[in-house]
GUVEX-816314 format. One record per residue (C-alpha): residue in one letter; residue number from 1; y, x, z. Coordinates in Angstrom, 1 decimal. Layout:
<atom 'a' NUM <Y X Z>>
...
! end
This chain:
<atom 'x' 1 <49.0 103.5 -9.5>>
<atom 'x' 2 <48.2 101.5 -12.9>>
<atom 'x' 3 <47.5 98.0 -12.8>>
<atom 'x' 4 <46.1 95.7 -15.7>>
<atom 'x' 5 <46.5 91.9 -15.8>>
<atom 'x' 6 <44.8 89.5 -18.1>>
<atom 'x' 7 <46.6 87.0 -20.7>>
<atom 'x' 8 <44.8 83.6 -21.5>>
<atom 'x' 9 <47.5 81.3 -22.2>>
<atom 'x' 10 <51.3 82.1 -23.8>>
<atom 'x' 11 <51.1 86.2 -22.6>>
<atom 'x' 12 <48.6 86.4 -25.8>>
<atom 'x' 13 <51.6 85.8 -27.6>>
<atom 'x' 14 <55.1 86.7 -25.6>>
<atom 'x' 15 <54.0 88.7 -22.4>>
<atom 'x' 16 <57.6 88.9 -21.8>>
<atom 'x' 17 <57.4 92.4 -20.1>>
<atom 'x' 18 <57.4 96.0 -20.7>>
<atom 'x' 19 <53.6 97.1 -20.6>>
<atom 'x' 20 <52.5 100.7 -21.9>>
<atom 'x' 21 <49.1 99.2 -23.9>>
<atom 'x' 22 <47.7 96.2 -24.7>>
<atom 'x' 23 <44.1 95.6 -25.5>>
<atom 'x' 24 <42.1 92.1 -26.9>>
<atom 'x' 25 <39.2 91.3 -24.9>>
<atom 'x' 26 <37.5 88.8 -23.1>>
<atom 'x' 27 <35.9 88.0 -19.5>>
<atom 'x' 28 <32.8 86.3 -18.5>>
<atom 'x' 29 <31.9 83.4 -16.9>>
<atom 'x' 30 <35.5 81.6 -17.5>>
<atom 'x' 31 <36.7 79.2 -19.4>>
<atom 'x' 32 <40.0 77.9 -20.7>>
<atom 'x' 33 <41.2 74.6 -19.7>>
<atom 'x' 34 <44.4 72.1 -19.8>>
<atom 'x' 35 <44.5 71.1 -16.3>>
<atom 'x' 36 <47.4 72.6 -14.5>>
<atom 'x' 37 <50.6 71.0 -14.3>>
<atom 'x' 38 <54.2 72.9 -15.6>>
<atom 'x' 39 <57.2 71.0 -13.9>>
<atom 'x' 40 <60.1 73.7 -14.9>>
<atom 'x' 41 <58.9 75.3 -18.0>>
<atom 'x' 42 <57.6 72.7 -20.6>>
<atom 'x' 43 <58.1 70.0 -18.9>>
<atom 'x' 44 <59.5 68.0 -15.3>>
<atom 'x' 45 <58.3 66.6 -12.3>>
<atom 'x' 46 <58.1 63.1 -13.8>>
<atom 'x' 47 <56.4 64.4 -17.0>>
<atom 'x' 48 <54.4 67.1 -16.5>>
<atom 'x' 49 <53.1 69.2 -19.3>>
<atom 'x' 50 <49.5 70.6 -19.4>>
<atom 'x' 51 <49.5 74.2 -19.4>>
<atom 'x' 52 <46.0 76.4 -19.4>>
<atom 'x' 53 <43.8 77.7 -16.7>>
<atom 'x' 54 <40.5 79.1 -15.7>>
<atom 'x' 55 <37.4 77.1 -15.1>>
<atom 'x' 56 <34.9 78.6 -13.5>>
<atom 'x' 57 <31.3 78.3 -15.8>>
<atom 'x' 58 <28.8 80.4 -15.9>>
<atom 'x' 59 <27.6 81.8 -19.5>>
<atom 'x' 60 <31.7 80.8 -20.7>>
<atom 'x' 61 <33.4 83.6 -22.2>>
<atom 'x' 62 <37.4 83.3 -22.3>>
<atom 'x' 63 <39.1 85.2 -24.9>>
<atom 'x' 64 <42.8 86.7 -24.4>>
<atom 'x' 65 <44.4 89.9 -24.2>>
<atom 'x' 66 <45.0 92.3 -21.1>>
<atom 'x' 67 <48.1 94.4 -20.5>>
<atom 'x' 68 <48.2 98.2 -18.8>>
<atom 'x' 69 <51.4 98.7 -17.0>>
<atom 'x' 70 <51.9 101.7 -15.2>>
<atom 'x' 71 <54.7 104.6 -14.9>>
<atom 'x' 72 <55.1 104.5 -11.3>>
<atom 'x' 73 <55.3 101.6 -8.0>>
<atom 'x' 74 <59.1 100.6 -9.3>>
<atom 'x' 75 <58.2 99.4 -12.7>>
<atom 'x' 76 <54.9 98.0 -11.6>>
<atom 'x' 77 <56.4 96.2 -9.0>>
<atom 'x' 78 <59.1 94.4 -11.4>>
<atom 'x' 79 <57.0 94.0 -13.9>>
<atom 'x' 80 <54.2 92.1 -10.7>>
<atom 'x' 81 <57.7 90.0 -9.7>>
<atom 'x' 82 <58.3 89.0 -12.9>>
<atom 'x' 83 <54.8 87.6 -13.8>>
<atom 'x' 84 <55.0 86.3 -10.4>>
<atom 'x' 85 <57.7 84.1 -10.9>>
<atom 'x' 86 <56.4 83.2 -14.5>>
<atom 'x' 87 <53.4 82.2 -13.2>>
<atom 'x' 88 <54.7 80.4 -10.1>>
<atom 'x' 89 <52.4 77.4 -10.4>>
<atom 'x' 90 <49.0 79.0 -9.9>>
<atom 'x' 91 <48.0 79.8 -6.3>>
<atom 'x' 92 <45.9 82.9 -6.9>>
<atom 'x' 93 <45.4 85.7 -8.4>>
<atom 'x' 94 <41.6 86.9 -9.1>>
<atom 'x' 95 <40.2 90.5 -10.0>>
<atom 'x' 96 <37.9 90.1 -12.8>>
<atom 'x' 97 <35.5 92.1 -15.4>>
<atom 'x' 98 <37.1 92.8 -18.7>>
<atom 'x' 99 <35.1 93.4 -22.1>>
<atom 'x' 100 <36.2 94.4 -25.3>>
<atom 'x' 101 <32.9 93.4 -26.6>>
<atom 'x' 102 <31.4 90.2 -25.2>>
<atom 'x' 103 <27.9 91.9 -25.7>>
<atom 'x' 104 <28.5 94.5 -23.7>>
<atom 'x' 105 <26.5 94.6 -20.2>>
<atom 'x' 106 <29.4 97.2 -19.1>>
<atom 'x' 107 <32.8 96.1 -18.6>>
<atom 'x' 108 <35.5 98.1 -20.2>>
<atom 'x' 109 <37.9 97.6 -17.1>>
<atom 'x' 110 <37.4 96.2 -13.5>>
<atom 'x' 111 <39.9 94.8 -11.6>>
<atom 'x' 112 <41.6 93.4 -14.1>>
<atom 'x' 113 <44.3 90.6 -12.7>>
<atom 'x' 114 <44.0 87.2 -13.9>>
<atom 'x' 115 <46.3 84.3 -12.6>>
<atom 'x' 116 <44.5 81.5 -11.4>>
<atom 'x' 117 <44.6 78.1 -9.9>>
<atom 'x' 118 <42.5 76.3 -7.3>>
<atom 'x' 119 <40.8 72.8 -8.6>>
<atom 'x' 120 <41.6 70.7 -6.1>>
<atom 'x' 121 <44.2 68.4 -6.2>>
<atom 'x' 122 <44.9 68.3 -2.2>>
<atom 'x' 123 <45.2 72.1 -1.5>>
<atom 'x' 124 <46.7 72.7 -4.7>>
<atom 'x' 125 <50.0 70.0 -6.0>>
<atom 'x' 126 <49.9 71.9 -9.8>>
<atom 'x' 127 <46.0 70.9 -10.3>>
<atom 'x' 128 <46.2 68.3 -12.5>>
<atom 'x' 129 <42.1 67.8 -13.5>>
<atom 'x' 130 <40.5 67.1 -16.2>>
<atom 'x' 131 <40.9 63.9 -18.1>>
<atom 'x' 132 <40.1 61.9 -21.7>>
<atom 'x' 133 <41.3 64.3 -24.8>>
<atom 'x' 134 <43.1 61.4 -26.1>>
<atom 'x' 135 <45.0 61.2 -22.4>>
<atom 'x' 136 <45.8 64.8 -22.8>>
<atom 'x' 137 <46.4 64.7 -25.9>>
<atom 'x' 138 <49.4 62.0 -25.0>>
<atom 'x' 139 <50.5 63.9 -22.2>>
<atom 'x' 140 <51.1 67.2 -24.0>>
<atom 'x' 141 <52.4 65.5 -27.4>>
<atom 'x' 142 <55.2 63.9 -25.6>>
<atom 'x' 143 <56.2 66.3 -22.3>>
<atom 'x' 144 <59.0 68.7 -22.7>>
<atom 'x' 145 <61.1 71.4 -20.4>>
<atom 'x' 146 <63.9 73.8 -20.3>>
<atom 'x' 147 <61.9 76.3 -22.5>>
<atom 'x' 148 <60.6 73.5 -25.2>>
<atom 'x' 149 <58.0 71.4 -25.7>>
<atom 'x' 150 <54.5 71.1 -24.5>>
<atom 'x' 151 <52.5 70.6 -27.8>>
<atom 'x' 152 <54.0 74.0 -29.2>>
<atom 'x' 153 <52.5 75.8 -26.1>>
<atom 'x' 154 <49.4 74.4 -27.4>>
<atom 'x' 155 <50.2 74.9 -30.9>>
<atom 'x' 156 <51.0 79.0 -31.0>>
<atom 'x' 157 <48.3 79.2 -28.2>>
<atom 'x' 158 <45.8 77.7 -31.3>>
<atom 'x' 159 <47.6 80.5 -33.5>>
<atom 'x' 160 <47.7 83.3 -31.6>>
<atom 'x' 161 <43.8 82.9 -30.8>>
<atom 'x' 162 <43.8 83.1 -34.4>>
<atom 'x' 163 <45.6 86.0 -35.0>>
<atom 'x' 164 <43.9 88.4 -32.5>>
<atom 'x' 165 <40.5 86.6 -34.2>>
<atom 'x' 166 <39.0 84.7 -31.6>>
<atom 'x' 167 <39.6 81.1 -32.2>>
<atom 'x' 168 <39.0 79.3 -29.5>>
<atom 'x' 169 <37.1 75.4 -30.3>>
<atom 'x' 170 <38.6 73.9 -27.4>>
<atom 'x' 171 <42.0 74.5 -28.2>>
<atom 'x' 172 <41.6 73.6 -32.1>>
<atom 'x' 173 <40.3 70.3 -31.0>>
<atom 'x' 174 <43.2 69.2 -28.4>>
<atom 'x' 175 <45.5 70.4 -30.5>>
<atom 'x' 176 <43.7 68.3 -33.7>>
<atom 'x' 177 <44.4 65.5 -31.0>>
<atom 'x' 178 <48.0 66.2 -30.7>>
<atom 'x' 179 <48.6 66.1 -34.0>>
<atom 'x' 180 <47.0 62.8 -34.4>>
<atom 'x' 181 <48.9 61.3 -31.6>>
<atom 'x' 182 <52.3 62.9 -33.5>>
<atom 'x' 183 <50.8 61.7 -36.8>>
<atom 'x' 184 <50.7 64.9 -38.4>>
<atom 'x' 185 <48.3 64.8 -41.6>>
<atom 'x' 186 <47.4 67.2 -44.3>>
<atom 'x' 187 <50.1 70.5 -44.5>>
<atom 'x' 188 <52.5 69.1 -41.4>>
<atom 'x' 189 <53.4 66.0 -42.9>>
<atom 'x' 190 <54.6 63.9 -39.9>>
<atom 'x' 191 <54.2 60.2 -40.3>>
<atom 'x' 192 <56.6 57.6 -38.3>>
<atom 'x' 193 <54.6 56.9 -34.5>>
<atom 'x' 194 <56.6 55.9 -31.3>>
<atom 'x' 195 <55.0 58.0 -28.3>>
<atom 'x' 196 <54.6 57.7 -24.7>>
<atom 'x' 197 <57.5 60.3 -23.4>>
<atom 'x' 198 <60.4 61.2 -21.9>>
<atom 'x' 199 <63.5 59.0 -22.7>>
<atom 'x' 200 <64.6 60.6 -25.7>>
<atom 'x' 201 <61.5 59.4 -27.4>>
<atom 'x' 202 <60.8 56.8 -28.4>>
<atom 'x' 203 <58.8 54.6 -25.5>>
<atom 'x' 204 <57.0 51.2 -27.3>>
<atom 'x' 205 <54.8 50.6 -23.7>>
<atom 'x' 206 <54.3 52.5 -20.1>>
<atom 'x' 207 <52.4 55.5 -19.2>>
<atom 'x' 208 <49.3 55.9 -18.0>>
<atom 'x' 209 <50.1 59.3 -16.8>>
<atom 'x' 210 <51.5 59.3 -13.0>>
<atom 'x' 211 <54.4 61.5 -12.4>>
<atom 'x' 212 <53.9 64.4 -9.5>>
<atom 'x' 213 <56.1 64.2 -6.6>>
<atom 'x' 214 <56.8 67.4 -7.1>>
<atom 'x' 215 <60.7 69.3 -6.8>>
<atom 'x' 216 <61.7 71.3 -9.1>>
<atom 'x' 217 <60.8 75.3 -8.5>>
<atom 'x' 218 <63.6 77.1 -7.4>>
<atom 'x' 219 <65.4 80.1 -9.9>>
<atom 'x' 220 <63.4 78.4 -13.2>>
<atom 'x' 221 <63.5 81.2 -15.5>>
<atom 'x' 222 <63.6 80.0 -19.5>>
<atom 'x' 223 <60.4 81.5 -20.6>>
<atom 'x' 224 <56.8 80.1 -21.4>>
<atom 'x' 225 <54.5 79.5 -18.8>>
! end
């Protein structure tokens, strides 16, 4: 048995796992968006950080990288429990097209796994929904977990899309939003600006953002989400 599963948001850059080939590509009909909650990675229950999922569009094409892992059902099952636990805050798991060329009417691989979460907020606690870029922007300037903070998620999501040459505009405009909520101008020049946040920053009026009665998930495991 081999299986293949689909990167979109920090697996681009740290997958975290063995895998046995790795291959930049895209799928159809998807989109990338900040709309899930992360309560134990990059950030908490009462500050939430905005992590990336799939919106469903037709015509959208989401670019990312899949991984091949095979070698036998031991090492494909760890390798399943660990991205199982990484991902522990989407709900699904869909089997999607993959393309190495968007062009291309013929998919290089089917069945492709791609974590995903369901948009709506009562079946599903994580779903966060879309809101105002500057809101967003806010929230993921200022949230922060056990394995860092939120706007650097964004941040080396922005570079790694780079890297494997498929910026992505939606992610080069939040995170041009960040960094005007942070101040940053020019070559990471960081001006003085009290932020909405957590209690180690510094807090010059409430949040509009409501914190998610949410627990913490059980065995939180210090890697990106």
């Amino acid at each position: 048995m081999v299986f293949w599963v689909f990167g979109y948001g920090s697996l681009v850059w740290n997958p975290g796992f063995d895998y046995d080939e790795k291959v930049v590509g895209c799928i159809k009909d998807y989109r990338r968006v900040f709309d899930l909650a992360c309560i134990d990675h990059r950030g908490t229950p009462e500050h939430p950080a905005r992590t990336c999922t799939l919106e469903e569009k037709e015509g959208a094409i989401c670019w990312g990288a899949a991984y091949c892992i095979r070698g036998g059902p031991e090492r494909e099952r760890k390798a399943m429990e660990y991205l199982e636990r990484r991902e522990c805050e989407y709900d699904s798991k869909t089997l999607v097209d993959f393309y190495k060329d968007e062009d291309s009417l013929q998919p290089t691989l089917t069945g492709v796994i791609v974590f995903t979460s369901t948009p709506d907020k009562v079946s599903n606690k994580y779903y966060l929904g879309p809101a105002p870029l500057e809101e967003m922007a806010r929230q993921i300037a200022t949230a922060n977990g056990p394995c860092g903070n939120n706007r650097d998620y964004l941040f080396l999501l922005e570079k790694a899309m780079f890297d494997i040459g498929h910026d992505d505009d939606y992610v080069i405009e939040l995170a041009n939003e960040v960094r005007k909520e942070l101040g940053i101008v020019g070559k990471g020049v960081l001006k003085e600006k009290k932020l909405v946040g957590p209690p180690h920053i510094s807090v010059p009026h409430k949040s509009n953002i409501p914190a998610l009665q949410l627990h913490p998930l059980p065995e939180a495991i210090a890697m990106d989400s």
